[in-house]
mmCIF file as Biopython writes it, N, C-alpha, C and O atoms, coordinates in Angstrom:
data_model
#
loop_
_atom_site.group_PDB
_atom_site.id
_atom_site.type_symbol
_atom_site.label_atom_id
_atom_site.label_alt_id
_atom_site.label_comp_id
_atom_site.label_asym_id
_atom_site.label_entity_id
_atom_site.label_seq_id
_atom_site.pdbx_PDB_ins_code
_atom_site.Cartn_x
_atom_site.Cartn_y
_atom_site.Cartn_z
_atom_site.occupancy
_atom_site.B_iso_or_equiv
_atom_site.auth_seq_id
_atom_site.auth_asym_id
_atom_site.pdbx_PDB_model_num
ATOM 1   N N  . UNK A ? 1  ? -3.201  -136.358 121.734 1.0 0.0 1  A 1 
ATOM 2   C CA . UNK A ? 1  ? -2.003  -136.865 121.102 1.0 0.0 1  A 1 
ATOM 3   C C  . UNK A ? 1  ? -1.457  -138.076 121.864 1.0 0.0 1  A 1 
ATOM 4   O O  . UNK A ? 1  ? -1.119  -139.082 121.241 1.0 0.0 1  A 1 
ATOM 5   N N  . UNK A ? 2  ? -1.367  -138.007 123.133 1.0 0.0 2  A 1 
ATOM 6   C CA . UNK A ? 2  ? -1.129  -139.311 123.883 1.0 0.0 2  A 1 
ATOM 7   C C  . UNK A ? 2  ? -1.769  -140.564 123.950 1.0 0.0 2  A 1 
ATOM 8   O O  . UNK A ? 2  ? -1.392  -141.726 124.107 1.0 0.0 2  A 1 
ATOM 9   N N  . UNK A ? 3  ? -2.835  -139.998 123.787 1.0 0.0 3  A 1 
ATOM 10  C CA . UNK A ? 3  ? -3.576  -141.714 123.529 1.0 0.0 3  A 1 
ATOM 11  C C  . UNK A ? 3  ? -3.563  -142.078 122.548 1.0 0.0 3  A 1 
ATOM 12  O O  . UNK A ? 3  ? -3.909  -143.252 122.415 1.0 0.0 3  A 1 
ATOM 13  N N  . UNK A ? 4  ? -3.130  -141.235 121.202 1.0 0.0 4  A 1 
ATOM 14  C CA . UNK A ? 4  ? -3.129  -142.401 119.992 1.0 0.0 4  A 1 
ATOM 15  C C  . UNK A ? 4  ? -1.825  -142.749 120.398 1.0 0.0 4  A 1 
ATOM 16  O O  . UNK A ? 4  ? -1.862  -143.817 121.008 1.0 0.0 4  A 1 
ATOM 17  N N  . UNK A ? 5  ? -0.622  -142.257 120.304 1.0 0.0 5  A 1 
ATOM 18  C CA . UNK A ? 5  ? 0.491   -142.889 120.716 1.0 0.0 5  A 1 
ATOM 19  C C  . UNK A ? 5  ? 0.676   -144.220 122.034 1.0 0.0 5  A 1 
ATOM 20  O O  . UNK A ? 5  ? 1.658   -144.932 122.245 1.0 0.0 5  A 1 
ATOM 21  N N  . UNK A ? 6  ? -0.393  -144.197 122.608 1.0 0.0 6  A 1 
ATOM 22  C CA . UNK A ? 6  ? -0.621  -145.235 123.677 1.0 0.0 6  A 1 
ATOM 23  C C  . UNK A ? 6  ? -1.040  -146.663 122.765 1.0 0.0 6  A 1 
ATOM 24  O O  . UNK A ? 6  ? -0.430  -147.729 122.842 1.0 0.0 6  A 1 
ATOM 25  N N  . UNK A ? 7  ? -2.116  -146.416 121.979 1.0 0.0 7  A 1 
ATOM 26  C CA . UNK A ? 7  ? -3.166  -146.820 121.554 1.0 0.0 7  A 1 
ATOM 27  C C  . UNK A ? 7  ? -2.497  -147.808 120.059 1.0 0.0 7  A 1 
ATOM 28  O O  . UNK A ? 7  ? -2.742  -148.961 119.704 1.0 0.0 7  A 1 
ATOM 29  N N  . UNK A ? 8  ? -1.748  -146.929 119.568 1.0 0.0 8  A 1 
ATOM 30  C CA . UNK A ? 8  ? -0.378  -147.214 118.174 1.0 0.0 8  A 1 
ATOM 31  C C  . UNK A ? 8  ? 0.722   -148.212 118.941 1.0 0.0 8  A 1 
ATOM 32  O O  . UNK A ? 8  ? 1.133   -149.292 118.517 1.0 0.0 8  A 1 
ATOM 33  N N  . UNK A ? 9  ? 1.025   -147.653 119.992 1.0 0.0 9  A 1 
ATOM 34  C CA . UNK A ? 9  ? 1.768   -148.623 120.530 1.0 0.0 9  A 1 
ATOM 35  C C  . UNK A ? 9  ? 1.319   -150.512 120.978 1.0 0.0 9  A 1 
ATOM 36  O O  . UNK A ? 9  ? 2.075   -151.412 120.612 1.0 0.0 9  A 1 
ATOM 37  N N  . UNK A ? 10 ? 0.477   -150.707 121.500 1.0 0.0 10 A 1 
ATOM 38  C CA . UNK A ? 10 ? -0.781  -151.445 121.761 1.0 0.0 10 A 1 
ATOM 39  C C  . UNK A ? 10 ? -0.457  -152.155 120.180 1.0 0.0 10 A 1 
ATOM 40  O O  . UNK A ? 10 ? 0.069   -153.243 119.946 1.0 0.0 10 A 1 
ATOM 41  N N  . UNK A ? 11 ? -0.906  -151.257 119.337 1.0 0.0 11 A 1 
ATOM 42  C CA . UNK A ? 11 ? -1.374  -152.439 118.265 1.0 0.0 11 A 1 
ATOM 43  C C  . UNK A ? 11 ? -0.323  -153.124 117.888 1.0 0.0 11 A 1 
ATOM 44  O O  . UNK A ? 11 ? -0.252  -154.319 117.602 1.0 0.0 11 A 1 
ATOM 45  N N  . UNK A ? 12 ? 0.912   -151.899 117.906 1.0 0.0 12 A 1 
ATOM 46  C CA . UNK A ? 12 ? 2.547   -152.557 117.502 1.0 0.0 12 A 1 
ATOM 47  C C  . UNK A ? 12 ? 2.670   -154.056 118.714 1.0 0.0 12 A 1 
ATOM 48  O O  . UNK A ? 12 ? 2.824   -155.124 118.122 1.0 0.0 12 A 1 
ATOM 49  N N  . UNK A ? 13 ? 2.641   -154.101 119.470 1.0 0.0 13 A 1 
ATOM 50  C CA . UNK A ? 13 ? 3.051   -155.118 120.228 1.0 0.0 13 A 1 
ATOM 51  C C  . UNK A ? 13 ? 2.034   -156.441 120.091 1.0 0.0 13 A 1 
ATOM 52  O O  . UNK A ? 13 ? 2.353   -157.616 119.912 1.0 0.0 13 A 1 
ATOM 53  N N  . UNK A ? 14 ? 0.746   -155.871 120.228 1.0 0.0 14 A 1 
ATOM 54  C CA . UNK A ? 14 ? 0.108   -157.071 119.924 1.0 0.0 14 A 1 
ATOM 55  C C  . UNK A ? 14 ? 0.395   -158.035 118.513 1.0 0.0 14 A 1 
ATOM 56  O O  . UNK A ? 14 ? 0.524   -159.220 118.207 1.0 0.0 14 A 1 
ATOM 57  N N  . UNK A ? 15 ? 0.397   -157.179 118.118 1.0 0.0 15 A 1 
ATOM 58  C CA . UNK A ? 15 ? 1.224   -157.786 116.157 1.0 0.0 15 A 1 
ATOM 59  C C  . UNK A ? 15 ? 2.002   -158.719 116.824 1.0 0.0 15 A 1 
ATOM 60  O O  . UNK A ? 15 ? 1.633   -159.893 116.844 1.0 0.0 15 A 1 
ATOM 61  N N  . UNK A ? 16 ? 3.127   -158.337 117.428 1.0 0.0 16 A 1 
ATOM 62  C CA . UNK A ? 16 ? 4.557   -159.041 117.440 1.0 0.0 16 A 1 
ATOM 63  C C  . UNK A ? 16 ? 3.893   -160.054 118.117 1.0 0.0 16 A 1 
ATOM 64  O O  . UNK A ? 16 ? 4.199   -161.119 117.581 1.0 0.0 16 A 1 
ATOM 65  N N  . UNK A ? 17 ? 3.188   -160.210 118.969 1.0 0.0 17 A 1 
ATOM 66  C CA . UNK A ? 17 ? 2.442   -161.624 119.856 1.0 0.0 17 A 1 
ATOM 67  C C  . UNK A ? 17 ? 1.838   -162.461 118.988 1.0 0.0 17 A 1 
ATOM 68  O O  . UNK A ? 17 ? 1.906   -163.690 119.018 1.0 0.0 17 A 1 
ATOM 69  N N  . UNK A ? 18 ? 0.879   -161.382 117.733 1.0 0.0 18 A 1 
ATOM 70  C CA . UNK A ? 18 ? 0.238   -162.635 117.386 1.0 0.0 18 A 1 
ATOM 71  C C  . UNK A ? 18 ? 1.618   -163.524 116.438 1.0 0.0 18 A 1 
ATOM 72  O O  . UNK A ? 18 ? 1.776   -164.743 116.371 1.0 0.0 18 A 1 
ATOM 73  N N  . UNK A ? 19 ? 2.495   -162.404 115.772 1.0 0.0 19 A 1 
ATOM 74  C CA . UNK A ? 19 ? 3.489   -163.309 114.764 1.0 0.0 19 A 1 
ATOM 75  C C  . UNK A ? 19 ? 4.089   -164.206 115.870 1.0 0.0 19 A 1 
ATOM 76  O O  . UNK A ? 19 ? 3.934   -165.401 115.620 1.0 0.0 19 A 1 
ATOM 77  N N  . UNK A ? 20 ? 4.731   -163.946 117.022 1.0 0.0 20 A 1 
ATOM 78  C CA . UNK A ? 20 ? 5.214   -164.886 117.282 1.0 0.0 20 A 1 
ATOM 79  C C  . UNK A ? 20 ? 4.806   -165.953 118.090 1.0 0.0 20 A 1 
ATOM 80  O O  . UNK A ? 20 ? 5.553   -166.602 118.822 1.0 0.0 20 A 1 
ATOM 81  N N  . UNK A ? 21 ? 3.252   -166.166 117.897 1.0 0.0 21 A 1 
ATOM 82  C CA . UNK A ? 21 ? 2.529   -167.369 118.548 1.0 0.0 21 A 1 
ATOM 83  C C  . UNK A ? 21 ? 2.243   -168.150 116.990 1.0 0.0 21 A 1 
ATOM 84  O O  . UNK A ? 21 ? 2.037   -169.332 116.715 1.0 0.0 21 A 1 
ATOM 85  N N  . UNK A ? 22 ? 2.317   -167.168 116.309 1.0 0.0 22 A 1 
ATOM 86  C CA . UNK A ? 22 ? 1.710   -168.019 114.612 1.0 0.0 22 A 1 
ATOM 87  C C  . UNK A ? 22 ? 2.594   -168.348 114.138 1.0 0.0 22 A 1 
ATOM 88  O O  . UNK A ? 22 ? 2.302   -168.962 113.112 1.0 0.0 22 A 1 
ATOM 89  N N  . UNK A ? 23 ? 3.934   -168.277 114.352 1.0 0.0 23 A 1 
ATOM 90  C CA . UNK A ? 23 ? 5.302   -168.936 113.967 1.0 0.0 23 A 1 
ATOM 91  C C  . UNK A ? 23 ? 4.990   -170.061 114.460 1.0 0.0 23 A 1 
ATOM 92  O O  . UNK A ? 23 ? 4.641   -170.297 115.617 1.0 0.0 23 A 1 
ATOM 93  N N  . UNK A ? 24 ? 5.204   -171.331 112.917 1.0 0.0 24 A 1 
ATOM 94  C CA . UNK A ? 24 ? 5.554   -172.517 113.398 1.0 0.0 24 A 1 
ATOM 95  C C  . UNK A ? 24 ? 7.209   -173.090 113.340 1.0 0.0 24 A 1 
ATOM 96  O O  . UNK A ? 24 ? 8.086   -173.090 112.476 1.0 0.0 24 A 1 
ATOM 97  N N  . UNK A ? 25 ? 7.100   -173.573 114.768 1.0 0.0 25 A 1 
ATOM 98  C CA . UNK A ? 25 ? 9.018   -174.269 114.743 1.0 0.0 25 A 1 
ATOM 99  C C  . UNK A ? 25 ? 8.676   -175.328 114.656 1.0 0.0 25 A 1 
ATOM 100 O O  . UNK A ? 25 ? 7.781   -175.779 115.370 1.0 0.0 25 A 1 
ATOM 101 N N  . UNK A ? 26 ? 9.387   -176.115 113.626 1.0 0.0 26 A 1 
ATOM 102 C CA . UNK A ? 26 ? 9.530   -177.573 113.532 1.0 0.0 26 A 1 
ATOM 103 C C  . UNK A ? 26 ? 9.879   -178.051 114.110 1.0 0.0 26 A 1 
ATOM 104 O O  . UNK A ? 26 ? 9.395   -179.183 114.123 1.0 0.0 26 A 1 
ATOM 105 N N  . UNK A ? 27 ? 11.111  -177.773 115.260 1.0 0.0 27 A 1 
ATOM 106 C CA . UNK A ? 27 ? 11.632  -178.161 116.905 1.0 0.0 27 A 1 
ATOM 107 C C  . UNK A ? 27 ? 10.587  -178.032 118.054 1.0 0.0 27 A 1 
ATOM 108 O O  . UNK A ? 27 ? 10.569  -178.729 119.068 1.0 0.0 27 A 1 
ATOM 109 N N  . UNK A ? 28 ? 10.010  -177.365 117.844 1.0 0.0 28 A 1 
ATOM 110 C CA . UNK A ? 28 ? 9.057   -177.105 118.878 1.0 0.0 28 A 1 
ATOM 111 C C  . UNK A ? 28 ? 8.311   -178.442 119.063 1.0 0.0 28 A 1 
ATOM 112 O O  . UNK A ? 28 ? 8.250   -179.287 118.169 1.0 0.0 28 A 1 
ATOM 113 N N  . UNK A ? 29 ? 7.603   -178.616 120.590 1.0 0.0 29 A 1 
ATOM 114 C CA . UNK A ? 29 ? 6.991   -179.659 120.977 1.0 0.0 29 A 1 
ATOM 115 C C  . UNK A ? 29 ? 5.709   -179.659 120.701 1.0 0.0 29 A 1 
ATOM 116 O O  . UNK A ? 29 ? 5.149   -178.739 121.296 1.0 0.0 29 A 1 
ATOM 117 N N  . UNK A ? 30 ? 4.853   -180.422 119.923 1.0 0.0 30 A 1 
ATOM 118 C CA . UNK A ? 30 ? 3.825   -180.027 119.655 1.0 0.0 30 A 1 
ATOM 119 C C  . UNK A ? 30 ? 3.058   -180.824 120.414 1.0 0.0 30 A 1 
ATOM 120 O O  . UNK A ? 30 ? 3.444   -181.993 120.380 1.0 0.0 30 A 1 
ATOM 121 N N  . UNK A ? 31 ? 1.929   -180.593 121.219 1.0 0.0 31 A 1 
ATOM 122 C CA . UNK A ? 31 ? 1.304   -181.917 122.155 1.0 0.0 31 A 1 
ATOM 123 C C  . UNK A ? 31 ? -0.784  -181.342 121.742 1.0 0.0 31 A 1 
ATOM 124 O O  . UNK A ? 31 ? -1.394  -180.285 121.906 1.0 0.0 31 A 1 
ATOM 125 N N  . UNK A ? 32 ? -1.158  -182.636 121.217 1.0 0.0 32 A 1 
ATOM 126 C CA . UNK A ? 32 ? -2.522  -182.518 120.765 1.0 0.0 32 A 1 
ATOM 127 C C  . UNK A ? 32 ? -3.475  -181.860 122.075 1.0 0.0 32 A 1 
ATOM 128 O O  . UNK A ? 32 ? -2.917  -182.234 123.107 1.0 0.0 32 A 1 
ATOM 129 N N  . UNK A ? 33 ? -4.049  -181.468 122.237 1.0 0.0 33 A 1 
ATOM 130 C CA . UNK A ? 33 ? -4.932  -180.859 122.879 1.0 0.0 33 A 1 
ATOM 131 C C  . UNK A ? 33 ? -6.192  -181.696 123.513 1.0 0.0 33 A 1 
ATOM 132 O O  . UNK A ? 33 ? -7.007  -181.454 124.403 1.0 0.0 33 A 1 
ATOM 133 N N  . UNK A ? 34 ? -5.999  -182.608 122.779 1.0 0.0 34 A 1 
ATOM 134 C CA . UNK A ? 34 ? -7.019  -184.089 123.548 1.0 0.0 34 A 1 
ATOM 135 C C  . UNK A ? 34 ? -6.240  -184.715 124.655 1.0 0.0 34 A 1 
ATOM 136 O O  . UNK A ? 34 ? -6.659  -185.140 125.732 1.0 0.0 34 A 1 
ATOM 137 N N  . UNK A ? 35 ? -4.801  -184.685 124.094 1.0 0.0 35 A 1 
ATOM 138 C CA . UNK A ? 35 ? -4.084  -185.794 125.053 1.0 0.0 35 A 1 
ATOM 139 C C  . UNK A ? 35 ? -3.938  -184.706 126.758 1.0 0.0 35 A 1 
ATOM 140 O O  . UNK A ? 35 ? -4.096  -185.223 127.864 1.0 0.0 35 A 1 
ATOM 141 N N  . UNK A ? 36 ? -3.731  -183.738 126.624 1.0 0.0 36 A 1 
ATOM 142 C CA . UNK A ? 36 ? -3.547  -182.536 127.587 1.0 0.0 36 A 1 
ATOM 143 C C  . UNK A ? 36 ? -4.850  -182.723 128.121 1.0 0.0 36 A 1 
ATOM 144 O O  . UNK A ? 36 ? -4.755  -182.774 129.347 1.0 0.0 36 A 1 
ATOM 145 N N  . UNK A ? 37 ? -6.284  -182.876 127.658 1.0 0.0 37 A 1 
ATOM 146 C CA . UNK A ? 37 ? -7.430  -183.311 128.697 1.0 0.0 37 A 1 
ATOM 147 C C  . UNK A ? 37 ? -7.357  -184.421 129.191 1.0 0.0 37 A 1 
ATOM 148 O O  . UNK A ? 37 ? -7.745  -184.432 130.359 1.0 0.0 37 A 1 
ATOM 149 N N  . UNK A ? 38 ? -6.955  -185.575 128.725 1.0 0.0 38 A 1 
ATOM 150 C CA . UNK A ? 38 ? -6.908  -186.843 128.761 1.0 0.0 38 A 1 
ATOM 151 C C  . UNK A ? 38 ? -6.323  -186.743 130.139 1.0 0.0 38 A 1 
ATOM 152 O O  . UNK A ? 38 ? -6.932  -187.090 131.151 1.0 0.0 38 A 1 
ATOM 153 N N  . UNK A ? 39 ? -5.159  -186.272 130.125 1.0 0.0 39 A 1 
ATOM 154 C CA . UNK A ? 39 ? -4.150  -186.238 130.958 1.0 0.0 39 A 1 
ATOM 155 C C  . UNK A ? 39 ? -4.371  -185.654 132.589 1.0 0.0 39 A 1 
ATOM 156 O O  . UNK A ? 39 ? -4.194  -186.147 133.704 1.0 0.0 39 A 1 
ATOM 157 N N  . UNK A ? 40 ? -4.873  -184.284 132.050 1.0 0.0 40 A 1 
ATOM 158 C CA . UNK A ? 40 ? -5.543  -183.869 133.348 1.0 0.0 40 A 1 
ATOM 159 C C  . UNK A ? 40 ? -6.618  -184.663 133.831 1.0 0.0 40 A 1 
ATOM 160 O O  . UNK A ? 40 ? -6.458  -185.016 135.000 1.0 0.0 40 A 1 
ATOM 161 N N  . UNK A ? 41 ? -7.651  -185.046 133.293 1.0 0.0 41 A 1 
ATOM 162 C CA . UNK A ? 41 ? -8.869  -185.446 133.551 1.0 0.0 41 A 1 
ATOM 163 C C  . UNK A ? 41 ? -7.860  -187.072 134.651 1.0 0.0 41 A 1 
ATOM 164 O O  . UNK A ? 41 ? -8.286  -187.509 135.721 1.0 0.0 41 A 1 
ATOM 165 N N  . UNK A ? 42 ? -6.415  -187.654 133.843 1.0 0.0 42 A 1 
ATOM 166 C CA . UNK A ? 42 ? -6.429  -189.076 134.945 1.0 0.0 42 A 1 
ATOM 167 C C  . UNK A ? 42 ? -5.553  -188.451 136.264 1.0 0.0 42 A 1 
ATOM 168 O O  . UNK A ? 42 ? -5.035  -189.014 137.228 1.0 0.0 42 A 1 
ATOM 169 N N  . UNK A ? 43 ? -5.621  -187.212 135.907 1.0 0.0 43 A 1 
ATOM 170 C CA . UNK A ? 43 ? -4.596  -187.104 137.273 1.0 0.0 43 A 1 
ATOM 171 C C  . UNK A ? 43 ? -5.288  -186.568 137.986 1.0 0.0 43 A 1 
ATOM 172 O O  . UNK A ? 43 ? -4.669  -186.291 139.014 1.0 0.0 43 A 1 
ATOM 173 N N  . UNK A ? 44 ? -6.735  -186.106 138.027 1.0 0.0 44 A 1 
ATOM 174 C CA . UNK A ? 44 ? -7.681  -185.590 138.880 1.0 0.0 44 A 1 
ATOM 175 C C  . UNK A ? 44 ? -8.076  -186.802 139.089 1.0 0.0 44 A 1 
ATOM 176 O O  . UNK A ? 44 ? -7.635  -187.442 140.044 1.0 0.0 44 A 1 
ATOM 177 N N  . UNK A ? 45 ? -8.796  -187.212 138.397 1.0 0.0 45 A 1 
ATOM 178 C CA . UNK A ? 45 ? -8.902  -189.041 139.143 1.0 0.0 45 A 1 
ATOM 179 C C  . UNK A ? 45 ? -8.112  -189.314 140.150 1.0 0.0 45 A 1 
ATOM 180 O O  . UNK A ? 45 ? -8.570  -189.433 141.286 1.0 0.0 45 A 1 
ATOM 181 N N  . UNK A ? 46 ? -6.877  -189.444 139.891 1.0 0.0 46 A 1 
ATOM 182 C CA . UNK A ? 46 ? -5.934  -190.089 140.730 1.0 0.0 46 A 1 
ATOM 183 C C  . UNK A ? 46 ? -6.000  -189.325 142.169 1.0 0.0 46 A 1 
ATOM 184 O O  . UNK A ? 46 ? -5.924  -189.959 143.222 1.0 0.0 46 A 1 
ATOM 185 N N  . UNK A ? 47 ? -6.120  -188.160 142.133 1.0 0.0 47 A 1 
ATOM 186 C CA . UNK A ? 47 ? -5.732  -187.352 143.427 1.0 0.0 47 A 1 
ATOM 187 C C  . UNK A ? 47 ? -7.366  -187.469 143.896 1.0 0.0 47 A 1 
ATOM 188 O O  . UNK A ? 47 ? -7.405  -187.040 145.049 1.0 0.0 47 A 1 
ATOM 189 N N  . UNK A ? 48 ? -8.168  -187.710 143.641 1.0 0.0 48 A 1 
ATOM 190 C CA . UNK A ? 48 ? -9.060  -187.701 143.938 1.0 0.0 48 A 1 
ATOM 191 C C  . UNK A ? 48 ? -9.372  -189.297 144.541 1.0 0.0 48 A 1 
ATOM 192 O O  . UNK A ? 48 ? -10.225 -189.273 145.429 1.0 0.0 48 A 1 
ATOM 193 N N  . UNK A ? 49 ? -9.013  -190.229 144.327 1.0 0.0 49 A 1 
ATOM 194 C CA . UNK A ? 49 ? -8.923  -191.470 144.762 1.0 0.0 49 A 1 
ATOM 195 C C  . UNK A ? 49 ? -7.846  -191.492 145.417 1.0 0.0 49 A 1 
ATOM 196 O O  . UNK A ? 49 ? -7.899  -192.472 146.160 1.0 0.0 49 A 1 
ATOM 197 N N  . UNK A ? 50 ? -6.730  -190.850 145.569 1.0 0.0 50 A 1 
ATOM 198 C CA . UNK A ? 50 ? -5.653  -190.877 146.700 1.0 0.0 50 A 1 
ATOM 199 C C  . UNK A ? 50 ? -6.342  -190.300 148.321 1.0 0.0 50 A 1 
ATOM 200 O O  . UNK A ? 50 ? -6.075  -190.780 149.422 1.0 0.0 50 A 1 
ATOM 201 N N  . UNK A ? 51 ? -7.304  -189.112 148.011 1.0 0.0 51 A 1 
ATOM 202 C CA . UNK A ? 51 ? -7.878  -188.465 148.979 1.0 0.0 51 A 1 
ATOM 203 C C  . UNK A ? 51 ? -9.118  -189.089 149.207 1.0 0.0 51 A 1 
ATOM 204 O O  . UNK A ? 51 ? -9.539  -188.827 150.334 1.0 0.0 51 A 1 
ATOM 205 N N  . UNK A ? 52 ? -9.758  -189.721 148.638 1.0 0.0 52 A 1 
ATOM 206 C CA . UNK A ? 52 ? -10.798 -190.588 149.440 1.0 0.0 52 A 1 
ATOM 207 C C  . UNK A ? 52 ? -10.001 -192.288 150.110 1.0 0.0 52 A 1 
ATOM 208 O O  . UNK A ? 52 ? -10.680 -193.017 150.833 1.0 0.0 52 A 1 
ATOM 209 N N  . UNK A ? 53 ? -8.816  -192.599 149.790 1.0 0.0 53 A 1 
ATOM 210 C CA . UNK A ? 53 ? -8.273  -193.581 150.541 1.0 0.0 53 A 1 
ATOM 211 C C  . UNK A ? 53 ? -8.007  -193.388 151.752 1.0 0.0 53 A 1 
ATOM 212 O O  . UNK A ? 53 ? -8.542  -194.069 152.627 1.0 0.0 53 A 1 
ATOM 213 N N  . UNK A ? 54 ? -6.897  -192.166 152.094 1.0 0.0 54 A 1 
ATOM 214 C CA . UNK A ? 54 ? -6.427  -191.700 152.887 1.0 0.0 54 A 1 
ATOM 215 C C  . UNK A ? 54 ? -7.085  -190.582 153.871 1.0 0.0 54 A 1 
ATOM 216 O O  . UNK A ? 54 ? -6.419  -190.097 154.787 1.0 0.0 54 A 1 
#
């Protein structure tokens, strides 16, 4: 009896995660997923050419 109640519980919460990651807010910041590599990829550059200067 406890583990379905463990197990029921589990699914209840995961629900609520996926609805509230699949909610779209029109306020919300939306940032493309290219520019976020882009981004990392020049700032590893950078620290990486800061540490071979210095």
């Amino acid at each position: 009896m406890d583990m379905a109640k463990k197990s029921g519980g589990r699914l209840v919460s995961s629900a609520g995660l996926v609805n509230y990651y699949d909610s779209e807010d029109r306020r919300a910041v939306h940032i493309n997923p290219v520019h976020v590599i882009a981004i990392s990829v020049a700032i590893g550059v950078f620290i990486f050419l800061l540490n071979s200067f210095y």
